[in-house]
N, C-alpha and C positions, 0 to 999 in steps of 0.2 A: 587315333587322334581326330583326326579331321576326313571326313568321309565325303570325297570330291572326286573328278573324272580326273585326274593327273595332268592337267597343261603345264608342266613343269618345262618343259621344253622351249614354250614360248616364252617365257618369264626369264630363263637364261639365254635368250640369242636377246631379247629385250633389256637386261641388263648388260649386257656386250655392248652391246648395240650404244648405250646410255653414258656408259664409260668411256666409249673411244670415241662420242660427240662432243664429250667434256672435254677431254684432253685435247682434241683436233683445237676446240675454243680456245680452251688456255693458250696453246704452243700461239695462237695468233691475237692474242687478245691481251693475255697477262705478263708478257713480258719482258713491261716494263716493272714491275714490282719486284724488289728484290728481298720481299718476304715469299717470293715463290718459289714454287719446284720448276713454273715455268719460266723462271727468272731467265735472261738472255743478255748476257754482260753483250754481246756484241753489236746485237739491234738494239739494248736499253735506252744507251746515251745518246742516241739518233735523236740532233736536232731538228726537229720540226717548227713548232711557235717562235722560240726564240733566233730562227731563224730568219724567219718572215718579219719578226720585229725592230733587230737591226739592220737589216734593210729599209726598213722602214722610217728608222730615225737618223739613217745613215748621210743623211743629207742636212739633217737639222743644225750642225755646226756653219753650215756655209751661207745657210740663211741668217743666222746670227751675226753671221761679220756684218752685213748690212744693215742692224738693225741696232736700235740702243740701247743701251742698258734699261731694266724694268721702272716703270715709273710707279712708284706705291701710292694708293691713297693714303690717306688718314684712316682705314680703319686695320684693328689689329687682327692679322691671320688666324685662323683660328687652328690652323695647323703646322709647326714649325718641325722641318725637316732638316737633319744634319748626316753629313758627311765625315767623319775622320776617316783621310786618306793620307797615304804611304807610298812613297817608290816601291816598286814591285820590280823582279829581275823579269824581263822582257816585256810582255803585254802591257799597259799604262790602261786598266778599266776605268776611272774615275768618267773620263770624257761621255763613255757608253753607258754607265750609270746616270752620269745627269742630266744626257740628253733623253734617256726613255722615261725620265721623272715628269721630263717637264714637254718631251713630243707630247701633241692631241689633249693637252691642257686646254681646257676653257676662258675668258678672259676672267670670269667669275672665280674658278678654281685658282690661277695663276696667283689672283690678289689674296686668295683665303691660303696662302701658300707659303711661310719663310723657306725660303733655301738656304742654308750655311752649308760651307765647306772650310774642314778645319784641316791645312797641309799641315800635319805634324811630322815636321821635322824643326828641329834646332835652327839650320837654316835653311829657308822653303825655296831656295834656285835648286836644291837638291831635288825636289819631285820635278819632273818634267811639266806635267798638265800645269802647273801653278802661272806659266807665261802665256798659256790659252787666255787670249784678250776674251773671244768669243765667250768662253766660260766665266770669266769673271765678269761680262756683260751679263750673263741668262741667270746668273743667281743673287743673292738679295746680300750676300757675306761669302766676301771666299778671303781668310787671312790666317796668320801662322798662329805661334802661341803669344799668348800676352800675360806672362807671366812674369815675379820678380828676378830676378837676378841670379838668387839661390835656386832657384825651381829651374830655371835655364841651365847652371849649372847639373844639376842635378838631372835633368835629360839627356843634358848632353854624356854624362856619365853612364847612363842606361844603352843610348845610341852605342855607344864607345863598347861596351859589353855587349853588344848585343842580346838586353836583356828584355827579350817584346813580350814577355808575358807581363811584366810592372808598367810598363811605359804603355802597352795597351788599355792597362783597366785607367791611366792616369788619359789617355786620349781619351778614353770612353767619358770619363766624367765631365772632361772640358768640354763635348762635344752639347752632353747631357744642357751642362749649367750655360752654354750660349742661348741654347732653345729658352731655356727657362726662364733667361732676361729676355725674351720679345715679349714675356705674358702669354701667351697663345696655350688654349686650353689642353692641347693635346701634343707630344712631342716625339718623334719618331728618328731612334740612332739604324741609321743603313751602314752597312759596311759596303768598300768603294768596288768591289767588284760584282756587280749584282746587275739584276736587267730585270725592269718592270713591265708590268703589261699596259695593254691603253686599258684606260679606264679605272687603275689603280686608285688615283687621288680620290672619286667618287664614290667607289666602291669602301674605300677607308673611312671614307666621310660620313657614308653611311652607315657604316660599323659601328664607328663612335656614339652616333647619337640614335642607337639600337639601346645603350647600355642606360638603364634606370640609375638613379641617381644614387641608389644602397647597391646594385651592382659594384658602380663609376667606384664608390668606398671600399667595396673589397679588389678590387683589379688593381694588379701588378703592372702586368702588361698583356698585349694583345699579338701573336705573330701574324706579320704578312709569309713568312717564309716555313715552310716547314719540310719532312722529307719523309719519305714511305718507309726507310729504314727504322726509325726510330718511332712508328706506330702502330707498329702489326702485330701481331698475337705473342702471347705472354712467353710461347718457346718455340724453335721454329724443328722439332725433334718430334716425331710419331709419335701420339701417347704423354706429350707435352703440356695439354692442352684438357686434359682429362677425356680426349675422345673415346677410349674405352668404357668408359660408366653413364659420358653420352650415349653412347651407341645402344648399351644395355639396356638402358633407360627406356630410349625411343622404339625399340627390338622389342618391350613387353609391353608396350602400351600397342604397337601396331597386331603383335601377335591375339591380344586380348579382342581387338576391335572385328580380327579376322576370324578368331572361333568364333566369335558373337554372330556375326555376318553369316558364316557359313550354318550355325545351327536356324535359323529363323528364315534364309532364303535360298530358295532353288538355284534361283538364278549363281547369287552367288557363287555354290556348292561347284556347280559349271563350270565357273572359270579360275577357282582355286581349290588346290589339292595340297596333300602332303610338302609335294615338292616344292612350289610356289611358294607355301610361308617358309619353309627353309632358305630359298634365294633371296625373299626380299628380308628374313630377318636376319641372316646367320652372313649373305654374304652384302647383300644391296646395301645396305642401312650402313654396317660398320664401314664399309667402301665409299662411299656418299659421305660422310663424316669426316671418315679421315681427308679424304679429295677437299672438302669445304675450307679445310685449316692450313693445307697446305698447298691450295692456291694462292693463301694469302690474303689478309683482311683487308686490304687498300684494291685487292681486283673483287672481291667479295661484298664487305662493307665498305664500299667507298663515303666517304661525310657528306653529308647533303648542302649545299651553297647555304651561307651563311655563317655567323658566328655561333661559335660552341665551346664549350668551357674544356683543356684539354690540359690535363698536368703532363705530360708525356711530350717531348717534343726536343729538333733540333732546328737550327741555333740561332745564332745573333743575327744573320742577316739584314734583318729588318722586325725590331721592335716598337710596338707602340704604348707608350707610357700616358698615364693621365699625368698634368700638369702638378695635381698634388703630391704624384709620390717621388717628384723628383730630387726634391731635398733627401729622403731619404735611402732610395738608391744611391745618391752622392754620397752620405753618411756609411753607407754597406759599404762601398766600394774602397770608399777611402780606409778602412778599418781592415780589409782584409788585401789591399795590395797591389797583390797578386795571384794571378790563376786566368782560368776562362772564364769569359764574360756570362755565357751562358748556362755556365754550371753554378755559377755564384748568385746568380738569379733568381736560379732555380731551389737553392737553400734557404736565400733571403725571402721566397716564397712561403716555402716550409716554416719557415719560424713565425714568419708576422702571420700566418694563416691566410693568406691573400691569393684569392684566384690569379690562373694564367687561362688564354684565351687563345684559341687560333679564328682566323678568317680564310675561310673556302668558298670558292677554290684559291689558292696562293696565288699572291701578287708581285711574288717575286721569287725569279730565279738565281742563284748562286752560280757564273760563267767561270768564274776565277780558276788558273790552269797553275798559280804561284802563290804563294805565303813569306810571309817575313816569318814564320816562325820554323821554316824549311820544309815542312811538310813535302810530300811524291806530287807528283801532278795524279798520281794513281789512288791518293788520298784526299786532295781533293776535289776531283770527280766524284768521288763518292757521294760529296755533298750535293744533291741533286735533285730535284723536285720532278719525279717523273708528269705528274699529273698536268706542270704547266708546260711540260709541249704537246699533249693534246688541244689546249685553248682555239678556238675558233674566233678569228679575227674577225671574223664577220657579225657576229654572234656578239662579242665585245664593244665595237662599233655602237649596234643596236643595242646591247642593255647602258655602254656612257650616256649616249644620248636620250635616254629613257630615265636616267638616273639624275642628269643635270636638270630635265626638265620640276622634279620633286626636289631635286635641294635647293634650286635657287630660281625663287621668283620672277628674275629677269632675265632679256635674252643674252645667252651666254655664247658669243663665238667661240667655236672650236678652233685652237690654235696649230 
């Protein structure tokens, strides 16, 4: 076949060698992906960013008591943010969500800001957070349902059943159609256990007005949230993924390059033999292949910052809607019920043919340890955005202030 001196030797202590520098990386690298082999349920959920974050805003309720309610100008936000929140069985998140919304706000950001908080309950002395003076100071609306008579009834029948998959998509909609009367071109449903990064509102900001205006017509909506689970390669099973016809592939195109090589150069002839193309194509390449996929595509392919068109994705945490399609999101929503918000979305996608979007790196974490629709605490941990506790607070800092300075012309105090 190939007439070479046999370094077959070195080629095998070198792919050794290659293999257990990969895996050394992964065990300390890839971890957190739970598309991986290197996946590590016990180091994964090791908070880091969002730890340093609620510390961070951990004081911002006490500053509030002394301060007063927000004063709005006369102009209309241009981005209108809503809350539907719920008693939860222990933990009360709503408070920790709206103080990371609104900590290291700008005074500029602040006014281009609706806040709503919608206490959905039948009657709102039931949530706790709802008699936080402080929080009804920090946001622009915090009020129950305003609904007729019948619709009250009719909740409170759902309450009484404990039926949260109806009564949720019926929150989700009030939440929607409050945004929708400020006017504000962009409107964004959070669910109330969640924690934002600094520099979110600018970074969204600048998201929005990224999208051309035939984009703006086909977009659904845009996530701040998303999760490694629900974007890694098509099967997570050896051979999944077609790495064998990969393999093949790359195996006759390397083996073709290296007869080529070896009949026209000495040199090369030197440093590969027989042996050599056997290890890099029969064992390196399929090896290297397979390792590639089942590292995992979020420690692999990680998204590169910015927006990107992404049908794949989990969940509602934090959506952001353009202003026109919110009548018809109302109109879906209303028509089919009940279910999940985010699987319903993602059909109403399908059918109108309407782009989904995500923003990277995510703006938002999912903390929530409880569910009103009973869920494990071991379930929803799962919902988890490993990516946003790597974030660099420091790094964040520098690109807000980097960011306010091109959104808005004037000087904008950091709050």
């Amino acid at each position: 076949m190939l007439s070479c001196s046999r370094p077959w030797l070195r080629s095998i202590v070198l792919f050794v060698t290659l293999v257990a520098s990969f895996c050394v990386y992964g065990h300390y690298n890839f971890y957190r992906d739970p598309g991986s082999i290197f996946f590590d349920e016990h180091r994964a959920f090791q908070r880091q960013y969002s730890t340093y974050r609620q510390a961070e805003i951990a004081g911002f309720s006490d500053v509030r008591q002394d301060t007063h309610a927000i004063s709005r100008t006369k102009k209309t936000a241009s981005i209108c943010a809503s809350f539907p929140s719920v008693k939860r069985q222990g933990s009360q998140y709503l408070p920790i969500a709206v103080a990371s919304a609104l900590q290291g706000l700008s005074d500029c950001e602040r006014q281009d800001l609706f806040l709503n908080i919608l206490i959905a309950h039948t009657n709102t002395t039931e949530h706790p957070s709802s008699s936080l003076k402080w929080l009804a100071d920090s946001v622009d609306s915090l009020h129950g349902y305003e609904v007729s008579n019948q619709q009250l009834e009719h909740l409170q029948e759902l309450e009484l059943n404990k039926d949260f998959s109806t009564k949720a998509v019926f929150d989700y909609i009030h939440a929607l159609s409050d945004c929708y009367e400020t006017q504000a071109d962009w409107i964004i449903i959070f669910e109330d256990d969640i924690l934002l990064a600094d520099g979110w509102f600018a970074k969204t900001k600048q998201a929005v007005l990224s999208f051309s205006e035939e984009a703006k017509d086909d977009l659904l909506f845009m996530r701040l949230f998303n999760q490694e689970r629900s974007t890694g390669w098509g099967s997570r099973e050896v051979g999944g993924n077609h790495e064998f016809s990969i393999s093949i592939s790359i195996s006759l195109v390397v083996f073709a390059i290296l007869t080529f090589l070896c009949k026209r150069s000495r040199i090369v002839r030197k440093l590969v033999d027989d042996g050599t193309v056997f290890v890099v194509c029969i064992l390196a390449i399929p090896t290297f292949v397979v390792l590639f996929f089942q590292a995992g595509k979020a420690s692999m392919l990680p998204p590169h910052p910015g927006v990107r068109k992404e049908r794949f994705g989990c969940c509602a945490q934090g959506l952001v809607f353009p202003r026109a399609k919110a009548p018809r999101v109302v109109e879906y929503l209303n028509a089919k019920q009940s279910g999940q918000i985010d699987l319903m979305l993602d059909d109403l996608a399908r059918e109108d043919k309407l782009d989904r979007y995500a923003l990277y790196p995510v703006q938002v974490q999912h903390i929530g340890q409880s569910s009103v629709r009973g869920t494990t605490a071991h379930e929803a941990q799962a919902i988890w955005s490993m990516t946003f506790e790597d974030l660099d607070p420091k790094a964040l800092r520098m690109s807000h202030a980097k960011m306010l300075k091109d959104l808005y012309p004037s000087e904008c105090a950091i709050g």
